[in-house]
Backbone as a ProteinNet text record, in pm:
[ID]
protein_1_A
[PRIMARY]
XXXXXXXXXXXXXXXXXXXXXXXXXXXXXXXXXXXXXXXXXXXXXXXXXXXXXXXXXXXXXXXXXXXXXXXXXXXXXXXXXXXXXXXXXXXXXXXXXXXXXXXXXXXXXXXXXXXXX
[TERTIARY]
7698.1	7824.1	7878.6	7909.9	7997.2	8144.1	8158.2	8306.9	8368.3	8497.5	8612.9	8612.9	8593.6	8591.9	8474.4	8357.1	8220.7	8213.9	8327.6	8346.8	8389.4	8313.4	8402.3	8528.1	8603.3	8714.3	8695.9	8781.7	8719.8	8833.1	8807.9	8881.7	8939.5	9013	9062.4	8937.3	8883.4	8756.8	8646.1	8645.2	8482.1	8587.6	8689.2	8707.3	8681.2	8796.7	8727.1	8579.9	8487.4	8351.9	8280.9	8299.2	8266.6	8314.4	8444.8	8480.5	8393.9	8391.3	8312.5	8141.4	8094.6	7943.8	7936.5	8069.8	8078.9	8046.8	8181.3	8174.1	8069.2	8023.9	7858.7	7770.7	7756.9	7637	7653.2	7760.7	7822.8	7929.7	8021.7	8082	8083.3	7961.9	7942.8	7999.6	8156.5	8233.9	8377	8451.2	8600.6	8673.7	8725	8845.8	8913.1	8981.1	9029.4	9155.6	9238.1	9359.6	9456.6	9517.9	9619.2	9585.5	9442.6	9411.9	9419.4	9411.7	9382.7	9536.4	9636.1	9775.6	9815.3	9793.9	9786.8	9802.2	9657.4	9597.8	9644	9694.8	9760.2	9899.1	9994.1	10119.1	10019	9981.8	9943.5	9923.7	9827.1	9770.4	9944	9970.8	10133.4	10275	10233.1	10276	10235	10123.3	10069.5	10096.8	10081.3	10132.4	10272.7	10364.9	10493.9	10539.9	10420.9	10480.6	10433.8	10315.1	10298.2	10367.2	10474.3	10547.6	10684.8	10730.8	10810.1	10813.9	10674.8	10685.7	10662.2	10594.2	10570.1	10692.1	10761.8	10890.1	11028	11029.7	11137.7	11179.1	11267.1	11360.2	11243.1	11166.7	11082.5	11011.3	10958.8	10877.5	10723.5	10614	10501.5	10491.6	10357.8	10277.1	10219.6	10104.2	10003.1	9928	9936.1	9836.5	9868.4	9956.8	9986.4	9915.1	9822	9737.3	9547.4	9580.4	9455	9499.8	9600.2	9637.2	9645.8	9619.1	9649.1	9672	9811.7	9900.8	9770.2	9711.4	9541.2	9482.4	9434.3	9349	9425.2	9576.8	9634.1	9660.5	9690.1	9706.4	9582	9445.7	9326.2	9331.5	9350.7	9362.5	9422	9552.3	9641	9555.6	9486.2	9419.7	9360.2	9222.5	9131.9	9156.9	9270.6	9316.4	9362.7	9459.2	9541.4	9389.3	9261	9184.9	9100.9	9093.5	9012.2	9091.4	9206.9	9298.4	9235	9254.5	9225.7	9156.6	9029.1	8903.7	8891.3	8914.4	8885.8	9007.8	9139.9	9205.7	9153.5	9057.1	9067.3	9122.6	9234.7	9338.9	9202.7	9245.8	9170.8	9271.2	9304.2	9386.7	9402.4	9305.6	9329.9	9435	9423.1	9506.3	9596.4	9609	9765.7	9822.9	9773.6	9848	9938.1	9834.1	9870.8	10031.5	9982.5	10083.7	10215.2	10191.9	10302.4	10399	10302.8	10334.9	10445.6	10390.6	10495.4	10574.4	10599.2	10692.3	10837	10759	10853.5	10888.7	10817.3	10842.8	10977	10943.8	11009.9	11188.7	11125.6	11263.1	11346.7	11323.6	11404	11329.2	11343	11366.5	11432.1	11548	11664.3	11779	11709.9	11777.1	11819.2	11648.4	11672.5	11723.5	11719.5	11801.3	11914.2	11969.2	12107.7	12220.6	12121	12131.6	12240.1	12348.6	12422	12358.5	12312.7	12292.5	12166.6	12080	11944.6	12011.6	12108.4	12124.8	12168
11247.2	11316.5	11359.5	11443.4	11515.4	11501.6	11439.2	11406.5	11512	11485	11573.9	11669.9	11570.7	11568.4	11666.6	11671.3	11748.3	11904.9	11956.8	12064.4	12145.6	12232.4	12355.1	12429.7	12482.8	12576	12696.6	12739.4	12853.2	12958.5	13070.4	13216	13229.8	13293	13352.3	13458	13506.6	13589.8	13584.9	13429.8	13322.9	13272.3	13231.3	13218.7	13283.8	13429.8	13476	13502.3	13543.6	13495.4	13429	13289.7	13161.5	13234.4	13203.1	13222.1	13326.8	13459.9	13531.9	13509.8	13448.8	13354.3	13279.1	13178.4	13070.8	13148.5	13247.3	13345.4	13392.8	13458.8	13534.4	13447.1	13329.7	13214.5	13115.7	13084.9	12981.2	13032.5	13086	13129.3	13274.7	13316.7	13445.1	13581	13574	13673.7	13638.3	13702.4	13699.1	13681.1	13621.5	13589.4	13771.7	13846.9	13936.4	13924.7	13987.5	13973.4	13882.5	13951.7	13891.4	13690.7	13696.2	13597.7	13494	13498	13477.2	13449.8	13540.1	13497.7	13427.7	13365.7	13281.1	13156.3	13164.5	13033.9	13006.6	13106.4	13083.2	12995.6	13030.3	12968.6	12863.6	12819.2	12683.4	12582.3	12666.7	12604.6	12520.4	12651.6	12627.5	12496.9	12529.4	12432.3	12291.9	12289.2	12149.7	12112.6	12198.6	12138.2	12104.1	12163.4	12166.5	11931.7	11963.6	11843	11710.5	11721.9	11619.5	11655.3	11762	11704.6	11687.5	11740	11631.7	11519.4	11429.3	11356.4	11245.7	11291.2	11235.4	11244.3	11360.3	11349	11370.5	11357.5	11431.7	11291.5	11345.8	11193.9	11150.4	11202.1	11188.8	11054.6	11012.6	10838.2	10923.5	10848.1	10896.4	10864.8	10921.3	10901.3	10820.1	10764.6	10721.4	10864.8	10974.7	11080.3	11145.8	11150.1	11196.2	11151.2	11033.1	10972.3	11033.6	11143.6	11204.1	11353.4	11364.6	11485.2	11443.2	11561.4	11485.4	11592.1	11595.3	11734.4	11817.7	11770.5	11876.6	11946.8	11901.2	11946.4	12023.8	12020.7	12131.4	12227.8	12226.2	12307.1	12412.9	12307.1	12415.9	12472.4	12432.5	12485.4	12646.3	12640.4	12748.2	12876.4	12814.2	12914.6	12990.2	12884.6	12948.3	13015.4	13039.5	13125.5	13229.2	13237.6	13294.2	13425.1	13353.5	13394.7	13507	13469.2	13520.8	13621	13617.5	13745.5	13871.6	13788.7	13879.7	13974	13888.3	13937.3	14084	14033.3	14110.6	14251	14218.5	14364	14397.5	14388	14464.3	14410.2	14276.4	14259.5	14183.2	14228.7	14107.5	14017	13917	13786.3	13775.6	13838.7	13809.5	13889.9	14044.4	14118.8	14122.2	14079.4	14084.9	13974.1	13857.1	13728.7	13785.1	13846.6	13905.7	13989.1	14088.7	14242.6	14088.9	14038.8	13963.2	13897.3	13816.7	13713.3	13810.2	13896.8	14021.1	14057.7	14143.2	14190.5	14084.6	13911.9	13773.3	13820.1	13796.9	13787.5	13873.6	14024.9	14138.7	14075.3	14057.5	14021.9	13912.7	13848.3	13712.2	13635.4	13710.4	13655.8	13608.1	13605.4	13507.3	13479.8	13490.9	13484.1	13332	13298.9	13075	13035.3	13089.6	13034.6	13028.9	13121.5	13170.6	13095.1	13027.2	12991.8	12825.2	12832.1	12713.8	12588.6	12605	12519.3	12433	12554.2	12446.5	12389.3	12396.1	12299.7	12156.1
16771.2	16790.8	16654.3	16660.1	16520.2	16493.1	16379.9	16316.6	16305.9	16330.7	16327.3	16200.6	16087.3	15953.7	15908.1	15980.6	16002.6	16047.3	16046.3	16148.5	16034.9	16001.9	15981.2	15971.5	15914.4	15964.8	16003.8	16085.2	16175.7	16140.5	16125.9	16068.9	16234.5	16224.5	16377.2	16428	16367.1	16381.9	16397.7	16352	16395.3	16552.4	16531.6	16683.1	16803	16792	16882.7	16926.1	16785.2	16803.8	16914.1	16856.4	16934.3	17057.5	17109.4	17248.8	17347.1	17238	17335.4	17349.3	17290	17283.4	17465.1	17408.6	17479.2	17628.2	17641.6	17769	17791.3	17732.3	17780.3	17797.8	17729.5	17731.8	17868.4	17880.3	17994.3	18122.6	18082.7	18149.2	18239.8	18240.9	18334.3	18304.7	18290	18240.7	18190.9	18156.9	18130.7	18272.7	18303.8	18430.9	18373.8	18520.7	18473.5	18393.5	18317.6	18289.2	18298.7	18460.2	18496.8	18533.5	18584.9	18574.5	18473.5	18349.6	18247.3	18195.1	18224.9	18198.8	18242.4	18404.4	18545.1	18458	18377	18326.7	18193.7	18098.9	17991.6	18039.3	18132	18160.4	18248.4	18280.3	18325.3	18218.3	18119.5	18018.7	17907	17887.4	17824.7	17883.9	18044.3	18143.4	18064.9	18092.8	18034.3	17901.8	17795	17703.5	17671.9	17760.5	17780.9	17799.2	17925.7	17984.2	17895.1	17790.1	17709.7	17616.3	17536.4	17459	17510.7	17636.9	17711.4	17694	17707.9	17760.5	17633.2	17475	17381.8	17298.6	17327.4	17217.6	17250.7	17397.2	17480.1	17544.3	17624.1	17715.1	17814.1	17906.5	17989.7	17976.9	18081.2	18084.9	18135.9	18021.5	18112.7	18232.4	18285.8	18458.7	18418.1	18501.6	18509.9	18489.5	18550.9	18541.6	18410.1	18358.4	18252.3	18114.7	18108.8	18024	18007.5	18105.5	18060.9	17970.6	17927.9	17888.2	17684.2	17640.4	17494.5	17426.2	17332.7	17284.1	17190.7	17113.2	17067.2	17172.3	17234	17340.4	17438.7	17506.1	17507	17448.6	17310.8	17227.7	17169.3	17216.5	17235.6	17326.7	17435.1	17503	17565.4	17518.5	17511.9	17407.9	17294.3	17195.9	17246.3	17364.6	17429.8	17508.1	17632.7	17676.5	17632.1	17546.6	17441.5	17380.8	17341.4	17253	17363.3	17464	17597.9	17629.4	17622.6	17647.7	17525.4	17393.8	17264.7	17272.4	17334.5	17330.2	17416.6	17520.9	17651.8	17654.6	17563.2	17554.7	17373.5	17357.6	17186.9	17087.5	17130.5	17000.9	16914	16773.9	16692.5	16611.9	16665.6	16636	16503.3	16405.9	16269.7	16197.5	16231.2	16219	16232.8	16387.2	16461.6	16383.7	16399.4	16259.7	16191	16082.3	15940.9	15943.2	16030.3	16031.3	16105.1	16208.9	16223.9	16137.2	16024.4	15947.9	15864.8	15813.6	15705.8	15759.6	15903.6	16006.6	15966.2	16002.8	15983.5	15896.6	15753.7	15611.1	15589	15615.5	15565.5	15659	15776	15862.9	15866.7	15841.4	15854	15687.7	15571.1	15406.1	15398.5	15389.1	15382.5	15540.6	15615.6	15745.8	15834.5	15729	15767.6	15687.3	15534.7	15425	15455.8	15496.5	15546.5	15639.9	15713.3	15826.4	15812.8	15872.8	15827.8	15914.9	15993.4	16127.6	16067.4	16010.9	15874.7	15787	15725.3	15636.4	15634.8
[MASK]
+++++++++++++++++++++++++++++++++++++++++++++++++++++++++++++++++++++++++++++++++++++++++++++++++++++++++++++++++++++

């Protein structure tokens, strides 16, 4: 088995990569779209309810002990990434142009902000 520690880092661009491998190799095809959004808010659902439930007022389940906030949070990617794929976006890009959009928009907007301090 391979350590956590053993793994690579992955570009958003080796991700989608991988994902679409994974799809063509195992998974048959892309779920259509809307499908795929279905399963993104499910996916999101779930991670919702383990940090409910890890950092929020909430008492775990018993069923709630097979869930674990990483593995949701891959989760959501892989959906998230399956969408990417299948409409054209390339995740690396869109990042980027986002990250500056932030940058340019809100520079001093958290600084600013009395409620952060």
């Amino acid at each position: 088995m391979v350590k956590k520690s053993e793994l690579p880092p992955l570009s958003l661009d080796a991700v989608q990569a991988e994902v679409d491998q994974w799809i063509t190799t195992y998974g048959v095809r892309y779920f259509g779209e809307l499908t795929n959004m279905a399963c993104l808010t499910e996916e999101v659902g779930e991670l919702a309810r383990v940090v409910a439930r890890k950092y929020g007022e909430q008492s775990s389940k018993q069923s709630d002990l097979d869930y674990h906030l990483e593995d949701e949070m891959a989760d959501v990617l892989w959906v998230l990434t399956c969408m990417a794929n299948q409409t054209g976006v390339n995740l690396n890009d869109a990042f980027r142009r986002n990250l500056l959009k932030k940058t340019e928009r809100d520079a001093l907007r958290h600084k600013n902000n009395e409620k952060l301090k």
